[in-house]
C-alpha positions in Angstrom: -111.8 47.8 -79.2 -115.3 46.4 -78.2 -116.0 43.7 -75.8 -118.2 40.9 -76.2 -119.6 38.6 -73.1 -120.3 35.2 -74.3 -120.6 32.1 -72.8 -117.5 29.9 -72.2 -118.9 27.1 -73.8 -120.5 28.4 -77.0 -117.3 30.5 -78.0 -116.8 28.6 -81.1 -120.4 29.1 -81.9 -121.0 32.3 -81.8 -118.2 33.1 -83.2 -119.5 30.9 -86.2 -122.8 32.8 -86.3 -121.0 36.4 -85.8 -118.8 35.8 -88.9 -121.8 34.4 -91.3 -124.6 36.3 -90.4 -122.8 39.9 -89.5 -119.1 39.5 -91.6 -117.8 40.9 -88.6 -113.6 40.8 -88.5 -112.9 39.2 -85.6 -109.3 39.9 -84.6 -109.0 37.7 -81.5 -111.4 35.1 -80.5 -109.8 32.7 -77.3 -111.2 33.6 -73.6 -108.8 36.2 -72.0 -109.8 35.3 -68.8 -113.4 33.3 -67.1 -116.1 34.9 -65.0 -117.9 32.3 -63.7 -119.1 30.4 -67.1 -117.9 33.5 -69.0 -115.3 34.2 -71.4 -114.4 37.6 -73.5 -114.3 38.0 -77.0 -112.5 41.3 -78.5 -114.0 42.4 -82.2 -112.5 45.2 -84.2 -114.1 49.0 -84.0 -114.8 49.3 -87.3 -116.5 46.1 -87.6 -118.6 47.2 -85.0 -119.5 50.4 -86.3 -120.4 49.3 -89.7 -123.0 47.0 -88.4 -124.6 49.9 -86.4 -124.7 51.5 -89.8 -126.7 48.9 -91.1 -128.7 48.2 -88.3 -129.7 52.6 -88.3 -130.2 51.8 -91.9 -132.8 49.2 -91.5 -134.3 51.0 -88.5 -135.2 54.5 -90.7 -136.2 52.5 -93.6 -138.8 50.3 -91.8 -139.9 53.6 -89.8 -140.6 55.4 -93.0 -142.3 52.3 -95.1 -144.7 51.8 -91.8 -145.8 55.3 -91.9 -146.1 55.3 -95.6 -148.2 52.1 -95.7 -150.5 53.7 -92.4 -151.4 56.8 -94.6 -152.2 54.1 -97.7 -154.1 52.3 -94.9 -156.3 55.3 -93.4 -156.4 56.9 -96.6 -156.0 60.4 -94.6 -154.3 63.1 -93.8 -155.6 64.6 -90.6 -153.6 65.5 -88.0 -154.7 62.6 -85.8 -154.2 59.9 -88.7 -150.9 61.1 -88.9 -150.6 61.1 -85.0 -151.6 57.5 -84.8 -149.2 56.4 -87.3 -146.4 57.8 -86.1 -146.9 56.1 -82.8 -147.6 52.5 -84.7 -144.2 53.3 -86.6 -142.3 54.0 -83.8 -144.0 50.1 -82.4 -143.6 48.2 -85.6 -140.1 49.7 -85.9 -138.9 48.9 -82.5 -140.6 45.1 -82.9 -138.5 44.9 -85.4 -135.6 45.5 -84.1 -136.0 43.9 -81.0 -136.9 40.5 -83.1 -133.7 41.4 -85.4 -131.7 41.4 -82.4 -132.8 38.6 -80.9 -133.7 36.1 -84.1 -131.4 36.8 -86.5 -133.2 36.3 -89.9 -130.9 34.8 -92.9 -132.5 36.1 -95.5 -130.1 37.4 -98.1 -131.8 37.5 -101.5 -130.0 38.6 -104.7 -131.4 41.7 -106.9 -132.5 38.8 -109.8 -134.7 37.4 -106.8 -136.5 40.1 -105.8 -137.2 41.1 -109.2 -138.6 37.4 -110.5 -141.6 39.4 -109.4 -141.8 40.9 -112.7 -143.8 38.0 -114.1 -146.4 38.0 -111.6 -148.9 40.2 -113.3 -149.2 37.6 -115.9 -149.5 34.5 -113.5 -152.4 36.4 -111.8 -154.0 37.1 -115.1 -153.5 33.5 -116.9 -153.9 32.0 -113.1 -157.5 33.6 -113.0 -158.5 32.7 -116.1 -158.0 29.0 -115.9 -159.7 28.8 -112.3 -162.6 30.5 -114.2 -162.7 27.9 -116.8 -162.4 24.9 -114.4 -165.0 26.6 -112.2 -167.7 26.8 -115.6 -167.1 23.6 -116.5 -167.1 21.8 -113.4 -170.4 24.0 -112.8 -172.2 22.6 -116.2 -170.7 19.2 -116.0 -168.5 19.4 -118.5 -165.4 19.1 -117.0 -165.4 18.1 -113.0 -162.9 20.1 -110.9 -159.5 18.4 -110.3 -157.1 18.3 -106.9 -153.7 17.8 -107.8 -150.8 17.6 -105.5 -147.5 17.6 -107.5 -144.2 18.0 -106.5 -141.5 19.5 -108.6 -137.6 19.4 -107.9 -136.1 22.3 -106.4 -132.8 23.5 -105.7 -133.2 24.1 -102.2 -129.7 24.5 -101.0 -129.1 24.2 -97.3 -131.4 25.4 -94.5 -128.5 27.5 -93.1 -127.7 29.6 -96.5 -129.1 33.1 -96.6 -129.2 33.0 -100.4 -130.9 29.7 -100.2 -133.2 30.7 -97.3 -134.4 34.0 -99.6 -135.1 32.1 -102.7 -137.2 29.5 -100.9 -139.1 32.3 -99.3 -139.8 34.6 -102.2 -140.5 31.3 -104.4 -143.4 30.2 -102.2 -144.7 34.1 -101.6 -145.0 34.4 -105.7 -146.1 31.2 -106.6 -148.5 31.0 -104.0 -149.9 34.5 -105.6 -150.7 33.2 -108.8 -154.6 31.7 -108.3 -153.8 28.2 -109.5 -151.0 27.2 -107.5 -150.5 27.0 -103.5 -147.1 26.0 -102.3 -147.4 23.4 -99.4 -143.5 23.4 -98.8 -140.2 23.5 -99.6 -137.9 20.4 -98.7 -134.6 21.3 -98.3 -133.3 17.1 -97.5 -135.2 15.7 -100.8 -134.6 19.4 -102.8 -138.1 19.3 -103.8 -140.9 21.2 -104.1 -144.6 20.5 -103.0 -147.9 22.4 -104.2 -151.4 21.6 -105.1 -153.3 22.7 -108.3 -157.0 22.5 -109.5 -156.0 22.1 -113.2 -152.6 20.9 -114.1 -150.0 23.4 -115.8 -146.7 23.9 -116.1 -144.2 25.4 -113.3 -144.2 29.0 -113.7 -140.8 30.6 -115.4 -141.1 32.7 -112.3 -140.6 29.6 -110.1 -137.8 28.2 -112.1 -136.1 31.5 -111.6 -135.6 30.8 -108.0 -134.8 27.4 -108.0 -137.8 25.5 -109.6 -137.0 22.9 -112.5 -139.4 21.5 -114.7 
């Protein structure tokens, strides 16, 4: 059985946050007895160990994809490349950790998320193209450039959904890499969606994958 210090006060609240953002089984959750302004809380062994498992799972994944993007980085191989990235591995890793720890990040996309990225090569293609055409015809007079800001509806869900949280976050990282769109926001209160254009086109499928709608 583990034990768990919190504060008297906030009981109900973190046990609210454990059980959303961990899915730990909590198997009693009422003070046992104060010290001071503190209470006890008793959480099940297993629980416990399977978010250790996760949390050593996250720690050796990040630790490897550091040291693989420092050798992309330096481009080398020499012994002291190697050295140095190691050691700024081992950094990132434990900054990590320690901000994981501290600031728990709900950020739980779904696999048809992640891979809306599939249309992106296309977006950066057809994005650059049209920024080249309004940039030759604003440059002979044809055509001056425009600034639009539009805003799109968006199915935003609630600020304290994970699933909600990732699609917000991976919609304005994609969008905002195709050349002719730049997110300013995502309102979660008026489920909307706010971004600026310099010739007006349509809201990428990619988008409307994550919650965009035309």
């Amino acid at each position: 059985m583990a034990i768990i210090e919190v504060s008297s006060n906030s009981v109900w609240r973190n046990l609210a946050l454990q059980s959303n953002a961990d899915a730990i089984a909590l198997i009693r959750a009422r003070p046992t007895y104060n010290r001071g302004s503190r209470a006890v809380l008793y959480i099940a062994d297993d629980a416990v160990g399977q978010n250790r498992s996760h949390m050593t799972l996250l720690v050796c994944a990040s630790a490897i994809i550091c040291y693989l993007f420092w050798i992309v980085f330096s481009g080398s191989f020499a012994t002291h490349e190697l050295l140095i990235g190691t050691i700024g591995a081992v950094l990132a890793t434990s900054g990590m950790v320690v901000i994981n720890l501290q600031y728990r990040a709900r950020f739980a996309p779904t696999a048809s998320n992640l891979l809306a990225i599939w249309r992106l090569p296309w977006y950066l293609l057809s994005g650059t193209w049209e920024i080249a055409m309004v940039a030759v015809k604003d440059l002979i007079g044809i055509k001056p450039a425009k600034s639009l800001f539009r805003v799109a509806s968006f199915d935003a869900g609630t600020k304290d959904d994970p699933r909600a949280n990732a699609r917000r976050v991976l919609a304005v990282g994609y969008t905002c890499a195709a050349p002719n769109f730049i997110v300013l926001g995502i309102n979660a209160s008026d489920q909307s969606l706010l971004f600026h254009q310099i010739e007006r086109s349509s809201v990428p499928k990619m988008t409307q994958d994550l919650g965009a709608l035309q």
